[in-house]
C-alpha positions as CSV (number, residue, x, y, z in Angstrom):
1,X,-55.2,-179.2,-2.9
2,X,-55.5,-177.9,0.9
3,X,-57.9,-180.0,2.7
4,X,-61.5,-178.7,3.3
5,X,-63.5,-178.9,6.5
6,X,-65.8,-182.0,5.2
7,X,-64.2,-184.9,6.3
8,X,-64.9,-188.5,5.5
9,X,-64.3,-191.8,7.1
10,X,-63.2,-194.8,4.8
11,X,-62.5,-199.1,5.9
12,X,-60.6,-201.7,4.3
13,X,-61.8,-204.9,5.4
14,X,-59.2,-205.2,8.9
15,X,-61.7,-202.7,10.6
16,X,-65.1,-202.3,9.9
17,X,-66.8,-202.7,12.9
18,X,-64.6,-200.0,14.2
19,X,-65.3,-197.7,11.1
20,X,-68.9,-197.8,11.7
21,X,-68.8,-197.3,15.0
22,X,-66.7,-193.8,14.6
23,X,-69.0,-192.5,12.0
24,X,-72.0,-193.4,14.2
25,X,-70.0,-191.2,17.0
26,X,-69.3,-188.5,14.2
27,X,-72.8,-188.4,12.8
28,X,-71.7,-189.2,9.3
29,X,-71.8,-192.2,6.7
30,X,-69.1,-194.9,6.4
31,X,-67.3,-193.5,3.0
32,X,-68.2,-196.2,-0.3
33,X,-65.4,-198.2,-1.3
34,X,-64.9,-201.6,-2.0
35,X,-62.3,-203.9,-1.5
36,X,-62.1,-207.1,-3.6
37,X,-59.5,-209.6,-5.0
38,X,-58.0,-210.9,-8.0
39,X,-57.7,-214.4,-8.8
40,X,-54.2,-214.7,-7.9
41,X,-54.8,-212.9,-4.4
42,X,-54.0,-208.8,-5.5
43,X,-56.3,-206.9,-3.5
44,X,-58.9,-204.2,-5.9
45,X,-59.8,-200.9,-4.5
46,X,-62.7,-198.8,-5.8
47,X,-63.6,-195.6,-3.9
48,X,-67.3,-195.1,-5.0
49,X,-67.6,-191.5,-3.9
50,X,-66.1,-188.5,-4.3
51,X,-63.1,-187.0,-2.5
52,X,-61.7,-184.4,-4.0
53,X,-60.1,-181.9,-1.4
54,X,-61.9,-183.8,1.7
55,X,-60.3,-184.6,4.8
56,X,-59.9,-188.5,4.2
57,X,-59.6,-191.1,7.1
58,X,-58.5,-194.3,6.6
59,X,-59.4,-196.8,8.9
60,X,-57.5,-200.6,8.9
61,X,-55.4,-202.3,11.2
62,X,-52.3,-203.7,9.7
63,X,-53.2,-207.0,11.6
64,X,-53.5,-210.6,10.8
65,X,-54.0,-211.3,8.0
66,X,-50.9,-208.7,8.3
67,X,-49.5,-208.7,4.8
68,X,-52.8,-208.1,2.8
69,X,-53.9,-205.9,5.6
70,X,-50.7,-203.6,4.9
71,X,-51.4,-203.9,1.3
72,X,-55.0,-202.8,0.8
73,X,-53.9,-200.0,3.0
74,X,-51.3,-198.8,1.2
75,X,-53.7,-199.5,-2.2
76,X,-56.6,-196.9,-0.6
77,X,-54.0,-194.4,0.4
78,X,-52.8,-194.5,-3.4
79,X,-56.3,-194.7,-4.5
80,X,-57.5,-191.4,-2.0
81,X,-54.0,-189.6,-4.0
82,X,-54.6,-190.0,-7.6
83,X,-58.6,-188.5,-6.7
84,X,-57.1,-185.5,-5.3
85,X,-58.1,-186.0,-1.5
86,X,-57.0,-183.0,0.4
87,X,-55.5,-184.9,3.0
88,X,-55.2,-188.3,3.6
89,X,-55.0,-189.7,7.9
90,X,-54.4,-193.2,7.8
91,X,-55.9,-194.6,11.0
92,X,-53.8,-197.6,12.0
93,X,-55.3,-198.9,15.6
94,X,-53.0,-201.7,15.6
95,X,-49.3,-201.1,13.7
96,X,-47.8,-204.4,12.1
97,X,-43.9,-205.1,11.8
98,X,-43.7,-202.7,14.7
99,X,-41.3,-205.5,16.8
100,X,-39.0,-204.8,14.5
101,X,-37.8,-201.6,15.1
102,X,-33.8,-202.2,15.4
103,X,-31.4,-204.2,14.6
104,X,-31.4,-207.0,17.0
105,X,-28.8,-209.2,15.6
106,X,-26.2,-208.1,12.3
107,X,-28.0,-208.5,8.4
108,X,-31.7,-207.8,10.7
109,X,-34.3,-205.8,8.7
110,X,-35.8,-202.9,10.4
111,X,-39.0,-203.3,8.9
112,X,-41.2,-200.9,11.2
113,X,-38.8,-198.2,9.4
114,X,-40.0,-199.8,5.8
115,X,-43.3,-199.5,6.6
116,X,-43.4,-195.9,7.5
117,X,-41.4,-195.5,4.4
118,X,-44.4,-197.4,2.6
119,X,-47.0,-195.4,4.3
120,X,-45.2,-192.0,3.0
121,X,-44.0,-192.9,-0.2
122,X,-48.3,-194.1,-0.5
123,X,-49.5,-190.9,0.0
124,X,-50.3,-190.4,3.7
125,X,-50.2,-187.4,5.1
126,X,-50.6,-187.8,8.3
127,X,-50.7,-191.6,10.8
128,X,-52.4,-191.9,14.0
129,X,-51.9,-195.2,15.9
130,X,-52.8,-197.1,19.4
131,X,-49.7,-197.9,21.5
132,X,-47.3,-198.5,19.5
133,X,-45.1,-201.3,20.6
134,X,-41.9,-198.9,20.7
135,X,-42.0,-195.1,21.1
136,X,-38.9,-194.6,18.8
137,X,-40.9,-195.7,16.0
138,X,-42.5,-192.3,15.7
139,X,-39.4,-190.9,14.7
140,X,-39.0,-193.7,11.5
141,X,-42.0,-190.9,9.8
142,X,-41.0,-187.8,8.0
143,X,-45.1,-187.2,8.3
144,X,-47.1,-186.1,11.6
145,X,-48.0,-189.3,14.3
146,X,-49.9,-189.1,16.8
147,X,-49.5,-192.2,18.8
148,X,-52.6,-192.2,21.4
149,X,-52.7,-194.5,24.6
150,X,-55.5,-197.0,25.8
151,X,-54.1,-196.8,29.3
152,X,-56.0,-194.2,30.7
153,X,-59.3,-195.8,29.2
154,X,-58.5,-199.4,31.4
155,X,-57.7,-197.1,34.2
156,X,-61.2,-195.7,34.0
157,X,-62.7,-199.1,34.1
158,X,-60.9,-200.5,37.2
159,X,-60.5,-196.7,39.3
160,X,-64.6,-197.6,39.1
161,X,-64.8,-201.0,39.7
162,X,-61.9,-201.0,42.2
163,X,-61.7,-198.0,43.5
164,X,-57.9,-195.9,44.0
165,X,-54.7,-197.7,46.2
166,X,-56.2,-201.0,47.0
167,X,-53.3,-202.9,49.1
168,X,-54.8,-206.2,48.0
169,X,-54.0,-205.2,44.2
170,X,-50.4,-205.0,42.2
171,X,-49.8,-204.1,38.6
172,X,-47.6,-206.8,36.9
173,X,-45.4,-205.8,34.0
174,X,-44.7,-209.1,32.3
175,X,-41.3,-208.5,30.6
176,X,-38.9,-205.7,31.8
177,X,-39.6,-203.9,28.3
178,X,-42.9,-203.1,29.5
179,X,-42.0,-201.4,32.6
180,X,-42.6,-198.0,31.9
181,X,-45.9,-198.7,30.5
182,X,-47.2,-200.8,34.0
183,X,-45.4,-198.4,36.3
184,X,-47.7,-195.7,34.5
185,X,-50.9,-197.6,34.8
186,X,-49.8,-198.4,38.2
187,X,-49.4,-194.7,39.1
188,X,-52.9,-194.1,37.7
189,X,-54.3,-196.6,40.1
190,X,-52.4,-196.0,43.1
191,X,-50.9,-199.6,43.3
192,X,-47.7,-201.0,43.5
193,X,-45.5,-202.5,40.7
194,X,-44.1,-205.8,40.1
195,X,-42.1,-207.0,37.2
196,X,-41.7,-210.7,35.5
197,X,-38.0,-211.7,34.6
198,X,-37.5,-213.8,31.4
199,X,-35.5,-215.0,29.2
200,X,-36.5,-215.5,25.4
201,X,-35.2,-218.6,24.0
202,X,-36.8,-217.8,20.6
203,X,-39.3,-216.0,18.6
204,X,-42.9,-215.9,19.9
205,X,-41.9,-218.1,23.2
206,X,-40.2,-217.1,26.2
207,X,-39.3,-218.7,29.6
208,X,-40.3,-217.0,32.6
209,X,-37.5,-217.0,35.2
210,X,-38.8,-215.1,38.7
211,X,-41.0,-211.9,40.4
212,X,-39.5,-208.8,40.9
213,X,-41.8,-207.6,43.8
214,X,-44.4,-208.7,46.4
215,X,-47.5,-210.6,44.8
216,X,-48.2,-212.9,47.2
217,X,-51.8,-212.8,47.9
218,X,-52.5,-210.2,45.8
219,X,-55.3,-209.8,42.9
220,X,-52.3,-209.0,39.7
221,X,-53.6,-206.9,36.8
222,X,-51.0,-207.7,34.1
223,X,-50.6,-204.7,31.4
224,X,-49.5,-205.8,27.9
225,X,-49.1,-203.8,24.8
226,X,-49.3,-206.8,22.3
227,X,-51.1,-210.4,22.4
228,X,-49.5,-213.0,19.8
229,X,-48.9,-216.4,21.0
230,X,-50.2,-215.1,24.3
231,X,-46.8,-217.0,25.9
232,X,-45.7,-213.8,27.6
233,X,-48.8,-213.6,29.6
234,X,-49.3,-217.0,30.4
235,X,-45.7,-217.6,31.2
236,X,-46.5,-214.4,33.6
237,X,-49.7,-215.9,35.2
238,X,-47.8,-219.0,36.0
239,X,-45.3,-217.5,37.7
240,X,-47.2,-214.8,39.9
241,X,-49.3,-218.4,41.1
242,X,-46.2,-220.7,41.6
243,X,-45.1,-217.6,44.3
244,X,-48.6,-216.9,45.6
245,X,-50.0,-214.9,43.9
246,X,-54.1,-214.9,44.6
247,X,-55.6,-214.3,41.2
């Protein structure tokens, strides 16, 4: 069935906030669905309105709880299938499993890959996702992505409230995977670029070892992708102080 030019916009319970808020920006209603649970913890879907050869969004975040986030997902996408949507976008703002992406060490999973897999297999025709945490992972789909960026949005913000090439300002990358994603922002701001050297002793804590770059005295925006334990960001701000940096 080829997809119309009605469109609805549908939440699972990750994201509603953000669902209402797009249809208020659309001028349409938050598509009817509920999302409820069996006793032992399977997730129910019931889509309470028509969708036969709409446009379907799916709005949900595969984030914590992550598992039953992925899962109801996955459940709607099947759900928006079997009533004949015309096509189905799943709207994924933040991508779970998406740090593993590779093989880091022999008999690794690459689970970013099974979940596009997942997604596909589900019923999705097409994925559009906020910064995802590696670019390659686009390629793990054999369905459009269209991976959008936040950066320009923050540079916005601080281009007004700080105005363009402030010498008193630096951009602080806070582990050298993050590089290209500072030096951008950086180059949006007109500020230079510092980077924070580490060593990861294991998962979801990291030891922060020196500054690559002047911050001494310097106001330090630091430009992360992804906010867990928070360790890379405080390990970060300790560092930039210990050599002088101002705030």
């Amino acid at each position: 069935i080829p997809h119309g030019k009605e469109i609805k916009v549908f939440t699972g319970s990750s994201n509603p906030d953000l669902a209402d808020m797009i249809c208020k920006n659309l001028g349409i209603s938050l598509g009817k669905s509920t999302v409820t649970a069996f006793a032992d913890g399977e997730c129910s879907i019931s889509i309470n309105e028509p969708v036969r050869g709409v446009d379907v969004f799916i709005v949900q975040s595969t984030c914590k709880p992550v598992n039953d986030s992925l899962m109801e997902l996955l459940v709607m996408i099947d759900a928006m299938k079997r009533a004949s949507a015309g096509r189905i976008t799943a709207v994924i703002p933040y991508f779970g499993y998406a740090r593993q992406d590779r093989k880091a060490k022999a008999r690794d999973p690459i689970s970013a890959k099974l979940v596009a897999n997942l997604l596909t297999v589900a019923g999705a025709d097409r994925v559009l996702t906020m910064d995802l945490h590696a670019a390659q992972i686009q390629g793990f789909f054999d369905i459009p992505v269209d991976n959008l960026y936040g950066a320009p949005l923050f540079a916005t913000h601080y281009l007004r409230r700080f105005g363009y090439g402030r010498e008193d300002m630096v951009v602080v990358s806070p582990d050298v995977g993050s590089v290209a994603r500072a030096r951008s922002f950086a180059m949006k701001m007109g500020l230079g670029l510092a980077i924070v050297d580490k060593r990861r002793e294991k998962a979801n804590s990291s030891e922060v070892m020196n500054i690559i770059g002047n911050v001494e005295g310097k106001t330090c925006l630091l430009l992360d992708d992804m906010v867990d334990t928070a360790g890379s960001l405080c390990g970060a701000a300790k560092a930039i102080v210990e050599v002088g940096g101002a705030k």
